[in-house]
VOROSE-168835 format. One line per field, with one value per residue (C-alpha): residue number from 1; residue in three letters; x, y, z. Coordinates in Angstrom, 1 decimal. Example, Ala and Ser with C-alpha at 12.3 -4.5 7.8 and 13.67 -1.06 7.14 Angstrom:
2
nr	1 / 2
rest	ala / ser
xx	12.3 / 13.7
yy	-4.5 / -1.1
zz	7.8 / 7.1
***
This chain:
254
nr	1 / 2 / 3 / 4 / 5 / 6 / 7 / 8 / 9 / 10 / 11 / 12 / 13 / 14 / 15 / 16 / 17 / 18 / 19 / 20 / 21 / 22 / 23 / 24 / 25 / 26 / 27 / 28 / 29 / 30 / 31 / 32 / 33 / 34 / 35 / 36 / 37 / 38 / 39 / 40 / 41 / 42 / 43 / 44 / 45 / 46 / 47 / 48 / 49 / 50 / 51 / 52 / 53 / 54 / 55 / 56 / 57 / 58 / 59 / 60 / 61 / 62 / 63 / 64 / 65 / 66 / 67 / 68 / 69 / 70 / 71 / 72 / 73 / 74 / 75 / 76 / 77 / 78 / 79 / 80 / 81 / 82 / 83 / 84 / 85 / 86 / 87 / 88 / 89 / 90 / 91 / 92 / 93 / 94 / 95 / 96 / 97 / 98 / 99 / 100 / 101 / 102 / 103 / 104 / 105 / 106 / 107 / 108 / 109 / 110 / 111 / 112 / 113 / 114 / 115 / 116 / 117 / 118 / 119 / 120 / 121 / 122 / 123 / 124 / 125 / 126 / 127 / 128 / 129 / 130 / 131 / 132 / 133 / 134 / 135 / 136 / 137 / 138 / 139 / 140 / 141 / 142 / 143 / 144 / 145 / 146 / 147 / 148 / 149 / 150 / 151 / 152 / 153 / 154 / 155 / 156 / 157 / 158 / 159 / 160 / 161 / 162 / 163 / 164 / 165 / 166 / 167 / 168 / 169 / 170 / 171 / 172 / 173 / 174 / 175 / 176 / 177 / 178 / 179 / 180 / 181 / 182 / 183 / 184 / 185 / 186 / 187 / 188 / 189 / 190 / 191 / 192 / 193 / 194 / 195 / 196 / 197 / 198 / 199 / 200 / 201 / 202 / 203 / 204 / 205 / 206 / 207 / 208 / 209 / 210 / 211 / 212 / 213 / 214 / 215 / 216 / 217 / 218 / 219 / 220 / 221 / 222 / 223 / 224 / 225 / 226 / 227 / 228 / 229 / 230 / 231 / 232 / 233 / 234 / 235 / 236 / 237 / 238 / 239 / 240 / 241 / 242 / 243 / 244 / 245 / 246 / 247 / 248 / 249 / 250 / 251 / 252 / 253 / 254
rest	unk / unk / unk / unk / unk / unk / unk / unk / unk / unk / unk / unk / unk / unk / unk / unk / unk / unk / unk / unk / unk / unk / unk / unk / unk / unk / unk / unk / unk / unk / unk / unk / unk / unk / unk / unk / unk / unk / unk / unk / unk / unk / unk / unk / unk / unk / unk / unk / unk / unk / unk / unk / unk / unk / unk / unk / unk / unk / unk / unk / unk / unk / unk / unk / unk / unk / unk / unk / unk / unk / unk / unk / unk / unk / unk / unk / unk / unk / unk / unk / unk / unk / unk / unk / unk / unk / unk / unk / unk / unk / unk / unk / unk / unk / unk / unk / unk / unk / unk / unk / unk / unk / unk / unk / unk / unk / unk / unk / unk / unk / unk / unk / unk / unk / unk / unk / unk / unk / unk / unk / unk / unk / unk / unk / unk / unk / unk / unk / unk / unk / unk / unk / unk / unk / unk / unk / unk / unk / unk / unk / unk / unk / unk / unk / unk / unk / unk / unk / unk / unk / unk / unk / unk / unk / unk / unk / unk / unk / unk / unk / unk / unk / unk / unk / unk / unk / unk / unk / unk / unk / unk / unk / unk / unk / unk / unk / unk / unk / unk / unk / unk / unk / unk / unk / unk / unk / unk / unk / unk / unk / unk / unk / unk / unk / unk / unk / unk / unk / unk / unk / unk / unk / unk / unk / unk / unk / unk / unk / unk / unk / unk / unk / unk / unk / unk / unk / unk / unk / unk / unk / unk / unk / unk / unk / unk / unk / unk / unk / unk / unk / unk / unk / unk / unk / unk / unk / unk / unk / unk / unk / unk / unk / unk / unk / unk / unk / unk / unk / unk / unk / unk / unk / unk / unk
xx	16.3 / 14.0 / 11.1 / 11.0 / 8.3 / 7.8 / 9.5 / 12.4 / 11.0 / 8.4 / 11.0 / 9.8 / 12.2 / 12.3 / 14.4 / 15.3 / 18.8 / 20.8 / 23.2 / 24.0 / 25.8 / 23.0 / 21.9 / 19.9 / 16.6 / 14.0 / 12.9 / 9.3 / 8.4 / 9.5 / 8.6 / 9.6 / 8.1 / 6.9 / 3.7 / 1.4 / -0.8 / 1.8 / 0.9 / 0.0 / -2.5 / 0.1 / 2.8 / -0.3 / -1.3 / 2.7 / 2.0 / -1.2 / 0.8 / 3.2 / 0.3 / 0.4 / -1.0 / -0.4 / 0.3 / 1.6 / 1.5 / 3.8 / 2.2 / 0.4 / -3.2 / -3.2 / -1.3 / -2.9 / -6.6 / -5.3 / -3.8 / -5.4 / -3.5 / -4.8 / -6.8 / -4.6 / -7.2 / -6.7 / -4.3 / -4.8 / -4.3 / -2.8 / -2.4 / 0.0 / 2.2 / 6.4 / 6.2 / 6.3 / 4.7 / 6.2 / 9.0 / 7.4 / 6.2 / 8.0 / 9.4 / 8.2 / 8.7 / 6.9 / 9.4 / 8.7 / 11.0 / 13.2 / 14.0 / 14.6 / 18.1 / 21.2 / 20.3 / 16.6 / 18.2 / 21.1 / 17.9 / 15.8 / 18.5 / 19.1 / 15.8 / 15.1 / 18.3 / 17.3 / 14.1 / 15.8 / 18.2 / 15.1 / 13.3 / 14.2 / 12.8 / 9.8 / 8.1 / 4.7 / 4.8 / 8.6 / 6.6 / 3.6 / 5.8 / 7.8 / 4.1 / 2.9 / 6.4 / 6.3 / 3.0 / 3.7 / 1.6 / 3.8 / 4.1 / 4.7 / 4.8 / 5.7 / 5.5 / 5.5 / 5.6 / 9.0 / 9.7 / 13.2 / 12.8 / 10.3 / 10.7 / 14.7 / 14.6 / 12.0 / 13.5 / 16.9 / 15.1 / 14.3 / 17.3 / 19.2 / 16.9 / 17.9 / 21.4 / 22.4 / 25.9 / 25.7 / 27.7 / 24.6 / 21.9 / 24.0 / 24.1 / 19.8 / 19.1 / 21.6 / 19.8 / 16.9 / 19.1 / 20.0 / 16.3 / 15.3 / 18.2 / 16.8 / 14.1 / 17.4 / 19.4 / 16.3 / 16.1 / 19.9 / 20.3 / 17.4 / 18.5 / 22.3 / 22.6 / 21.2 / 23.8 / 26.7 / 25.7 / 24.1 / 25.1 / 22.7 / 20.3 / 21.8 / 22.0 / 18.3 / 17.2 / 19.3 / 17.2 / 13.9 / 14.6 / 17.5 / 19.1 / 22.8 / 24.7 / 25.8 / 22.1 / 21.9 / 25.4 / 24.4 / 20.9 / 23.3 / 25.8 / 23.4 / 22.0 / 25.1 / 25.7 / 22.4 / 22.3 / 26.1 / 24.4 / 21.5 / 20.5 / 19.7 / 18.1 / 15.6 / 14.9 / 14.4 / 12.5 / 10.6 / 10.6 / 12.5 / 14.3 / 16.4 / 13.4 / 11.2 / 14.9 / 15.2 / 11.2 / 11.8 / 15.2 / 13.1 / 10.6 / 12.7 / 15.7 / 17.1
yy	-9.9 / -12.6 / -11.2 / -12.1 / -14.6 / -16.4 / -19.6 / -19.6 / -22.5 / -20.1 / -18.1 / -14.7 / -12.0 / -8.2 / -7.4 / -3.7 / -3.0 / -4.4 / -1.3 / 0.0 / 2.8 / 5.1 / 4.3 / 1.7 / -0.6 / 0.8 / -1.4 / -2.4 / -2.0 / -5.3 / -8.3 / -12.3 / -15.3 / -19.0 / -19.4 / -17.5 / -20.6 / -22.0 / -19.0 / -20.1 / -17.4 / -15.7 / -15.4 / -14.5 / -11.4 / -10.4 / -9.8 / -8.3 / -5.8 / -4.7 / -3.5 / -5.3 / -3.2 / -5.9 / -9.5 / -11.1 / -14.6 / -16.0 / -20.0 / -21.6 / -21.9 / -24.9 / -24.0 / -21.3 / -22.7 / -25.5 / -23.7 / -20.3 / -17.3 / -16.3 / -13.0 / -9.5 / -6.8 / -3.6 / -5.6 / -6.3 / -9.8 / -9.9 / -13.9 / -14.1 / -17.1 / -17.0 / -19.9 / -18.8 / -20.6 / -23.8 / -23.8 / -26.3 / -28.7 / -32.3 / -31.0 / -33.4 / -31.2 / -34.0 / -36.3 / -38.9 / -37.0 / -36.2 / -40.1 / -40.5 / -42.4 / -42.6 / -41.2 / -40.0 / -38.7 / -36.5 / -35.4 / -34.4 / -32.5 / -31.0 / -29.9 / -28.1 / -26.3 / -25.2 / -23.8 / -21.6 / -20.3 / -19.5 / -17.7 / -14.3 / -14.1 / -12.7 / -13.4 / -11.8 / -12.0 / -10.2 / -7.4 / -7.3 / -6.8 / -3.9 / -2.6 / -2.9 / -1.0 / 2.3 / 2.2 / 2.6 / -0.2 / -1.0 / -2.7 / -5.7 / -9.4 / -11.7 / -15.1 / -18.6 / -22.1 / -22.4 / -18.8 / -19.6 / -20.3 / -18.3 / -15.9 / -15.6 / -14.9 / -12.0 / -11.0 / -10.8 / -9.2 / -5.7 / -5.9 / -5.5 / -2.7 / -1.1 / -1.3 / -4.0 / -5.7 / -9.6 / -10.6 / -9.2 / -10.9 / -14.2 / -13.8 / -13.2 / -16.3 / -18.5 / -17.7 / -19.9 / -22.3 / -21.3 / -20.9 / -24.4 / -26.3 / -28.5 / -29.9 / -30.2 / -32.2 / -34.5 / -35.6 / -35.8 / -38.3 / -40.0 / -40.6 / -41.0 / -44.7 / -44.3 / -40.7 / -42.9 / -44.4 / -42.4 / -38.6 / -37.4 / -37.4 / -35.3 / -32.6 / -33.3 / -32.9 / -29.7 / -28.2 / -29.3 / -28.2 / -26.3 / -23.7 / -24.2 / -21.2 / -22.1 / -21.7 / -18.1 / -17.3 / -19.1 / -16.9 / -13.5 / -14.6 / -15.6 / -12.4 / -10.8 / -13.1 / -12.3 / -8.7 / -7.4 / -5.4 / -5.6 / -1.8 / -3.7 / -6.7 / -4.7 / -2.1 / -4.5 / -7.2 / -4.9 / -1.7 / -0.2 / 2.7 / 5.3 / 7.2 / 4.6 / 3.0 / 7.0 / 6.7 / 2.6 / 4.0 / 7.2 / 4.9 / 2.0 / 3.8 / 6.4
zz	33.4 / 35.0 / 37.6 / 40.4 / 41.7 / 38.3 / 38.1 / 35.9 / 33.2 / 32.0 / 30.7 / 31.4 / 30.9 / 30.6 / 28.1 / 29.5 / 30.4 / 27.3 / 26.6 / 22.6 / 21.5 / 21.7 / 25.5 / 27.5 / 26.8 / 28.6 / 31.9 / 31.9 / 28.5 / 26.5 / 28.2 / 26.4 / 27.8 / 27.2 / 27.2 / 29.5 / 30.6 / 32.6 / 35.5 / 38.5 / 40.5 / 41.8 / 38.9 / 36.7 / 39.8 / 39.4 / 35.5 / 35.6 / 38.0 / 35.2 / 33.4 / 30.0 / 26.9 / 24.5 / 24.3 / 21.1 / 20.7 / 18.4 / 18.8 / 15.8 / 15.6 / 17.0 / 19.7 / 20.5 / 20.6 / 22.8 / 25.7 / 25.5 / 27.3 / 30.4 / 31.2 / 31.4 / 31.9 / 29.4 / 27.6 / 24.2 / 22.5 / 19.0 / 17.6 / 14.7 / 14.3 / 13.9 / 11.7 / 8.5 / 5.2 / 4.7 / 7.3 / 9.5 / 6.4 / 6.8 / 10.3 / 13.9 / 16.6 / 19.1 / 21.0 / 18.5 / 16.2 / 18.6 / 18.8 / 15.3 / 14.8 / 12.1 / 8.9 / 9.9 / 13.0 / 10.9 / 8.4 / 11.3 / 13.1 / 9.7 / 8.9 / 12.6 / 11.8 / 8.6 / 9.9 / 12.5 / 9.5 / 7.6 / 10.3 / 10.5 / 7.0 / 5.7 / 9.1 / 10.2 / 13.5 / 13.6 / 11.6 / 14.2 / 16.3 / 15.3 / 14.5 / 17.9 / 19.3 / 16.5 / 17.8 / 21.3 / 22.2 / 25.6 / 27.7 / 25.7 / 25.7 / 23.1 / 23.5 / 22.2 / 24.0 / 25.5 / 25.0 / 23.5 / 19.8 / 17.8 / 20.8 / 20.6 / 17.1 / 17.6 / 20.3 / 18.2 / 15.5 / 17.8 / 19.6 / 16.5 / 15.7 / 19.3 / 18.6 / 20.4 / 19.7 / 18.6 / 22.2 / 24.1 / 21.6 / 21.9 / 25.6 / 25.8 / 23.4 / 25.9 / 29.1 / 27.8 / 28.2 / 31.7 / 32.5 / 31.3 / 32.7 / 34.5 / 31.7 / 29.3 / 32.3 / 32.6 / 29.0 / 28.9 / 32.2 / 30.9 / 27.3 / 28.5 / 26.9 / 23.7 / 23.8 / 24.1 / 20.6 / 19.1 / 19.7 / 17.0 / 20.2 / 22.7 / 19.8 / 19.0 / 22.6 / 23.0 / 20.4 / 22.0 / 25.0 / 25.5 / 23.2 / 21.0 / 20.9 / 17.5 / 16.5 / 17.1 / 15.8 / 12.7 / 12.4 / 12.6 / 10.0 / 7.6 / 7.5 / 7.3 / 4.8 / 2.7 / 3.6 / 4.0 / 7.0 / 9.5 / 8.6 / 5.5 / 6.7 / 8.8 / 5.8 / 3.6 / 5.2 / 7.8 / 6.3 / 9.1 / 7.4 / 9.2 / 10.3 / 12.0 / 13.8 / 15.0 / 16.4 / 17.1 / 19.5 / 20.7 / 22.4 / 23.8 / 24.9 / 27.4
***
């Protein structure tokens, strides 16, 4: 659910409200976004008002030092990047790879995909998280820069844990989509000739800027895939065993 007052390309969504078998997300506790600079005075006023505890921010480094989040009094700020150990290495995110051509093109396109596959794994920042939530350090945010990559996959990551079915997770990693539109529309139009030739670049430019639902299905059945289950997946790459999904489900759901 989007609030209200913040412009839909920040991507800033609540994630309460997503039924599983076992109830309702909490509202006002788990909060996704793109990156926090982007608030103007008054979006930044609405999220001071939900009363942050803690903001995660999933960015590199690099990122991170470059465009600094904004103030959130009493909240806490915890910096630990969703891109695991080598799964950016030989990977141009910058529109100059995004313009690669033919064979490059294909690897490039290749390469993003395979870093999305490989991101549910053995990732920090996906552990913070569940830390930060057993810990009952809410409200939270998590964000990244477009709040629809590193942030869908974390975000797909605890609503797994929450019980959620793979229709609703599919449907919350698509609204990025929805909420960036118009950036997505804009590269298309403007890159429409060199589409016609080469259609390596419209699927390029969706995964800049847009989101591919075949992306996220892809992430769920190659965990299924690796893991038979997700109880197993989240035991055995987060620790979450039966208990700490009872406490995790406790705290995020009535």
């Amino acid at each position: 659910m989007e609030i209200s007052g913040i412009r839909q390309i920040i991507n800033f969504r609540d994630l309460g409200g997503y039924s599983t078998a076992e109830g309702r997300i909490k509202k006002g506790i788990l909060y996704r976004s793109g990156s926090l600079w982007q608030l103007n005075e008054e979006e930044l006023q609405i999220v001071r008002d939900l009363r942050i505890q803690t903001v995660l921010d999933l960015r590199s480094g690099r990122e991170q030092d470059y465009r600094p989040d904004p103030v959130i009094p009493g909240a806490k700020y915890v910096r630990v990047s969703a891109m695991t150990d080598g799964l950016g290495r030989g990977i141009d995110f910058s529109i100059n790879g995004i313009k690669r051509l033919g064979a490059e093109g294909e690897e490039q396109l290749r390469k993003m995909r395979a870093y999305y596959a490989a991101m549910p794994y053995g990732n920090e920042a996906i552990a913070c998280l569940f830390e930060i939530l057993l810990a009952e350090r809410l409200p939270v945010v998590f964000h990244c820069a477009s709040g629809k990559d590193r942030t869908g996959i974390a975000a797909m990551a605890v609503l797994l844990a929450l019980g959620v079915s793979d229709g609703e997770i599919l449907k919350d990693y698509m609204i990025s989509g929805w909420m960036r539109r118009q950036e997505l529309f804009a590269a298309l139009a403007e890159n429409r000739e060199v589409i016609s030739e080469h259609p390596v670049r419209e699927d390029l430019l969706i995964m800049r800027e847009g989101v591919a639902s075949a992306t996220m299905l892809g992430v769920l059945a190659g965990i299924r895939e690796r893991y038979g289950t997700y109880k197993n997946y989240l035991e055995r790459e987060y620790g979450l065993d039966k208990q700490k999904i009872k406490k995790l489900r406790s705290i995020c759901l009535n």
